[in-house]
C-alpha positions as a Markdown table, in Angstrom:
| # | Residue | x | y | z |
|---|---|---|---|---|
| 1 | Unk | -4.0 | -18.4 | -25.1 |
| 2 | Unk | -0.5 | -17.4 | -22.9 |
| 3 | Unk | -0.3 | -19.3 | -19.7 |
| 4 | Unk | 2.9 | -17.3 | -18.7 |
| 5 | Unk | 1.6 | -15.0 | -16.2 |
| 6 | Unk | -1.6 | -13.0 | -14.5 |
| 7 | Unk | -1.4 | -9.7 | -14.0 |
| 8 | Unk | -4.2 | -7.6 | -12.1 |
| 9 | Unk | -4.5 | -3.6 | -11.4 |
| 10 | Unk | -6.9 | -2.5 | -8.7 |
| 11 | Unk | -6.7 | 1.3 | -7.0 |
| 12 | Unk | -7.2 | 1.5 | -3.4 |
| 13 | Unk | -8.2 | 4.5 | -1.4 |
| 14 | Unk | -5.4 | 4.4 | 1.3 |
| 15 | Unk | -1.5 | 5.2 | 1.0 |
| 16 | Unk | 1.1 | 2.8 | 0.0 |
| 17 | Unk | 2.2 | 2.4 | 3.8 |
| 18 | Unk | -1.5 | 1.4 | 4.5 |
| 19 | Unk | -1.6 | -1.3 | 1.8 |
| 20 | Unk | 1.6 | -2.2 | 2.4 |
| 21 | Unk | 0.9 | -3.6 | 5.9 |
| 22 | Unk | -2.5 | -5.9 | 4.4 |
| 23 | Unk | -0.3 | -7.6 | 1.5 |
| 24 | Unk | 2.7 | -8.5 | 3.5 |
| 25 | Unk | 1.7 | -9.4 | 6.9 |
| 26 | Unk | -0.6 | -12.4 | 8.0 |
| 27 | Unk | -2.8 | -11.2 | 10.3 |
| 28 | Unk | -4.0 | -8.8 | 7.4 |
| 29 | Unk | -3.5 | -11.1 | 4.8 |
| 30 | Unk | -6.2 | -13.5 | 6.4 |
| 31 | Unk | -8.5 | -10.8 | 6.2 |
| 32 | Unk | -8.6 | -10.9 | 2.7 |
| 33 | Unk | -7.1 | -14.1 | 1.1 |
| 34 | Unk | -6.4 | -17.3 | 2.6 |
| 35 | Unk | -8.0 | -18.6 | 6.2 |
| 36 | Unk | -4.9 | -18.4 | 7.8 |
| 37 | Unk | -1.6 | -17.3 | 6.9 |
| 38 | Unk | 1.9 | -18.1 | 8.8 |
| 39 | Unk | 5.3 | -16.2 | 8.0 |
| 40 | Unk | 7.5 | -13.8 | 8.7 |
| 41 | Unk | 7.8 | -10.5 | 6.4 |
| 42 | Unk | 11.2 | -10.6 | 6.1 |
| 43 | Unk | 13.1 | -12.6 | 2.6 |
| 44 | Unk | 13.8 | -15.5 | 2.4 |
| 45 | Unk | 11.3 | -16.2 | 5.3 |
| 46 | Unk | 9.3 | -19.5 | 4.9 |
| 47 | Unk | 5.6 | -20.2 | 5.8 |
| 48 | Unk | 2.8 | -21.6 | 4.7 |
| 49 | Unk | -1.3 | -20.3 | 4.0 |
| 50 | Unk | -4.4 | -22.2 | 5.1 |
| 51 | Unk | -7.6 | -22.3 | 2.9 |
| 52 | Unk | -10.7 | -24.6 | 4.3 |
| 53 | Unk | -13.2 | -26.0 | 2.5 |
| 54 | Unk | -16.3 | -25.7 | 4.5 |
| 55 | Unk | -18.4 | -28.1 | 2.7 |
| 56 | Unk | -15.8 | -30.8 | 3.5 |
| 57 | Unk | -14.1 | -29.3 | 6.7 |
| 58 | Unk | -10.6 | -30.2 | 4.8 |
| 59 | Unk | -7.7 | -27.9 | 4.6 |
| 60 | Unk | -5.6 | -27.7 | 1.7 |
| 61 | Unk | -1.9 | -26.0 | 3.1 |
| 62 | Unk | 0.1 | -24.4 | 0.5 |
| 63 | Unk | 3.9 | -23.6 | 1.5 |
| 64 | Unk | 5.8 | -19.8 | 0.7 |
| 65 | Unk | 8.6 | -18.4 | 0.8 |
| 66 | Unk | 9.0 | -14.6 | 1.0 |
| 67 | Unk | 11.0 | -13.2 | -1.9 |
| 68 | Unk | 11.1 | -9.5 | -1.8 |
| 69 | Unk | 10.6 | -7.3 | 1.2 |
| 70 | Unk | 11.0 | -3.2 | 0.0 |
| 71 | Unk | 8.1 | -1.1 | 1.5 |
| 72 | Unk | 6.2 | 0.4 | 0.7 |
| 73 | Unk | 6.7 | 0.0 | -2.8 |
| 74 | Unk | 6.9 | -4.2 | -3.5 |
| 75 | Unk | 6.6 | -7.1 | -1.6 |
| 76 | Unk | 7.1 | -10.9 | -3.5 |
| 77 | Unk | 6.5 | -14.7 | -2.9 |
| 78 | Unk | 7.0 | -17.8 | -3.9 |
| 79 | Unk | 4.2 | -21.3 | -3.4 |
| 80 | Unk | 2.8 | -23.9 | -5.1 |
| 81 | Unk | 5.7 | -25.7 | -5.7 |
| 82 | Unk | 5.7 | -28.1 | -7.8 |
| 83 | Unk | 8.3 | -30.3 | -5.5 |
| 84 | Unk | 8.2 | -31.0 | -1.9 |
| 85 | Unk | 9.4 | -28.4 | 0.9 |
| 86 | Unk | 9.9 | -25.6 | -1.4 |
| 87 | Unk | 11.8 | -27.6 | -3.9 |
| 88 | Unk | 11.3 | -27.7 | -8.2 |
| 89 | Unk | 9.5 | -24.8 | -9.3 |
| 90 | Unk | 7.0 | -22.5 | -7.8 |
| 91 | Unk | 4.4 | -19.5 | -9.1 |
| 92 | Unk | 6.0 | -16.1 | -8.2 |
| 93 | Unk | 3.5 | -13.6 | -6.8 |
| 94 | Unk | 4.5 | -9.7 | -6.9 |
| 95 | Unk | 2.7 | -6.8 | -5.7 |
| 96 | Unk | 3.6 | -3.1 | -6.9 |
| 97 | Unk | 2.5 | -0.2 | -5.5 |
| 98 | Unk | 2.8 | 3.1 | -6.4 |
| 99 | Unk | 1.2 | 6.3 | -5.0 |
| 100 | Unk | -1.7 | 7.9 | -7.1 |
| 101 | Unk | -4.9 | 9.5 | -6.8 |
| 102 | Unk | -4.8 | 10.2 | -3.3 |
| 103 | Unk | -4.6 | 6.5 | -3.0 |
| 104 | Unk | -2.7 | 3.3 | -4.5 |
| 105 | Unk | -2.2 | 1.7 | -7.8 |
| 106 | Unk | -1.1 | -2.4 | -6.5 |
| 107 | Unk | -0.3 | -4.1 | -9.2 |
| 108 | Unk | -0.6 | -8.0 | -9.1 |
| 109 | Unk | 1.8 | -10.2 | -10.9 |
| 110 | Unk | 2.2 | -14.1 | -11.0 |
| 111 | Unk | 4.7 | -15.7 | -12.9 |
| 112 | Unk | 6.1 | -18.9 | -13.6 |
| 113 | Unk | 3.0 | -21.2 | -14.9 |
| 114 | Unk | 5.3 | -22.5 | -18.0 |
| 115 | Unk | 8.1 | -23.4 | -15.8 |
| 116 | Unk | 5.9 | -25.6 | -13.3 |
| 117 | Unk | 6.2 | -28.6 | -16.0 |
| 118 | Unk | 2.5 | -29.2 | -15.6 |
| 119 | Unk | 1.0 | -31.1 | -19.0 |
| 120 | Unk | -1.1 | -28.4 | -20.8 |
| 121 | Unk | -4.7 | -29.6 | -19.4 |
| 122 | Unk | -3.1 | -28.8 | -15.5 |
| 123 | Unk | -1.3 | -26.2 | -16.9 |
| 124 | Unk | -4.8 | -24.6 | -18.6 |
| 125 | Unk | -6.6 | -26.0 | -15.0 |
| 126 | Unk | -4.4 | -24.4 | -12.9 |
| 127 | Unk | -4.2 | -20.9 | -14.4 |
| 128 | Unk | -7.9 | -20.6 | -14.7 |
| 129 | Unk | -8.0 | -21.3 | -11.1 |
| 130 | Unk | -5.3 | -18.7 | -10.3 |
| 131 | Unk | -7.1 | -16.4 | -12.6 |
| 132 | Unk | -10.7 | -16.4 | -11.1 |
| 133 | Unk | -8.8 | -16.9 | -7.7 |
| 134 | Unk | -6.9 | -13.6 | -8.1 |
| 135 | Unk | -10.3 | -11.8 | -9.5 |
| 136 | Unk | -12.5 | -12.9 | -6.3 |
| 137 | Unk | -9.8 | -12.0 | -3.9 |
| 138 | Unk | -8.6 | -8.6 | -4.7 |
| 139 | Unk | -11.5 | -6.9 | -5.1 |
| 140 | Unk | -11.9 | -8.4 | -1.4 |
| 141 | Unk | -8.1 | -6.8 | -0.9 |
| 142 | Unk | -9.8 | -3.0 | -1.7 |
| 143 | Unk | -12.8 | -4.1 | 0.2 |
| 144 | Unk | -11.0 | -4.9 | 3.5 |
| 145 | Unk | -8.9 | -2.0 | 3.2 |
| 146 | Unk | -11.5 | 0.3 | 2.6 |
| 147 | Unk | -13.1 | -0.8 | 6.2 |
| 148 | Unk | -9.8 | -0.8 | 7.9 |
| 149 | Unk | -8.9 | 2.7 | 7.1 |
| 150 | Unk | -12.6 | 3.7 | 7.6 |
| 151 | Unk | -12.7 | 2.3 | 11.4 |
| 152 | Unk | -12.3 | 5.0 | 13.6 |
């Protein structure tokens, strides 16, 4: 099996301006993905997304840095890096989107599990866990964006 990226389609009912706004700012993003999420759109932009673990009441903080800001057509990011404070390598996560059928096509990309110098049992570990991550939380995406362009 390739460990070298993920890639995910899903079509949402809303215009590219519309998803635009959920994947690239935090008080969307929340909505959908992490607990909490902390940066500024803009590249180059640090921050840093909160997931807790209810059982346990822990929270596991994940850095970023914003890569790519061109709406409504792509925003990028950088995390889990595999140094300290954004150093050594990182995942790369891209969305496309692109107007069609009265709604959106956003494409999903993350890159870069090769170059994370993980042994191949974390490397197979953590790309299952980005895998089955990244197929519970977008269909959440389309569902949260479904009830935001819904609400009156």
């Amino acid at each position: 099996m390739e460990y070298g990226s993920i890639e995910r389609d899903i079509h949402v009912d809303a215009p590219p301006e519309v998803v635009y706004e959920v994947i690239s700012r935090p008080e969307h993003m929340r909505e959908w993905w992490p607990d909490e999420a902390r940066f500024e759109p803009v590249a180059g932009a640090p921050g840093e997304l909160f997931w807790r673990d209810d059982a346990t009441g822990e929270t596991m903080t994940v850095a970023l840095a914003v890569v790519e800001v061109d709406p409504p057509s792509r925003f990028s990011f950088r995390w889990c890096y595999s140094g300290a404070d954004r150093d050594g390598h990182s995942l790369l996560v891209t969305f496309d989107l692109t107007a069609r059928d009265q709604g959106t096509l956003v494409r999903m990309t993350e890159t870069g599990f090769r170059e994370m110098g993980w042994e191949i049992a974390a490397l197979e570990e953590q790309y299952r866990d980005h895998t089955s991550g990244w197929d519970r939380y977008l269909p959440r995406l389309g569902a949260y964006i479904t009830r935001l362009v819904s609400t009156p």
